[in-house]
C-alpha positions as CSV (number, residue, x, y, z in Angstrom):
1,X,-36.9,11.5,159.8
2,X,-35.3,8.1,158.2
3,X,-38.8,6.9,158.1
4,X,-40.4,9.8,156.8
5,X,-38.2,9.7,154.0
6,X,-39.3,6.2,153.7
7,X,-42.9,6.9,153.0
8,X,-44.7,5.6,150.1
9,X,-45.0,9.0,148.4
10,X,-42.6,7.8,145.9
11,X,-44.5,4.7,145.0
12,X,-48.0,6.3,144.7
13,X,-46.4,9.0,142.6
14,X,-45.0,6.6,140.2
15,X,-48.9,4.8,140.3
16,X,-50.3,8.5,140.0
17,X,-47.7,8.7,136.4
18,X,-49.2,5.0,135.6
19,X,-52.7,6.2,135.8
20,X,-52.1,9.4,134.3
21,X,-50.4,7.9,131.2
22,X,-53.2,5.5,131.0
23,X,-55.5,8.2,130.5
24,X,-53.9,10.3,128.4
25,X,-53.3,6.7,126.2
26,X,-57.2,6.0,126.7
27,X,-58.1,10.0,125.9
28,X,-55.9,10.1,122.9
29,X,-57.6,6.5,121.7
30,X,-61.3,7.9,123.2
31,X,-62.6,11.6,123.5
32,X,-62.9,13.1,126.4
33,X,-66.7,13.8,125.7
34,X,-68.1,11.2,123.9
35,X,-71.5,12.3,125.2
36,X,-70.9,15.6,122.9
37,X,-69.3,13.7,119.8
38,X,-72.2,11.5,119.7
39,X,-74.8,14.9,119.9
40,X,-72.2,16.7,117.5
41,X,-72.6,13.9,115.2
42,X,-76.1,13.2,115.7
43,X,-77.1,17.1,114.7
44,X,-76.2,16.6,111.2
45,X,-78.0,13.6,110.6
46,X,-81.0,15.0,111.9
47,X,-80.8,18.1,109.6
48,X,-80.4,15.7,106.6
């Protein structure tokens, strides 16, 4: 039991919170879709 309680759940959940708040930093500074922002913006210039 002792060294169950010992596994290294804890640390890789506290690397899963490090990579998750690195995304949401990198998805708040990039889109999600920049494939679709770059089409979205492309339409329009096409038109004019």
């Amino acid at each position: 039991m002792p060294k169950k309680k010992f596994s290294p759940s804890g640390g890789a959940r506290e690397e899963k919170r490090r990579f998750r708040w690195l995304l949401y930093q990198k998805s708040k500074a990039y889109p999600s879709r920049p494939i679709s922002n770059k089409k979205d913006m492309l339409k329009p210039i096409r038109r004019s």
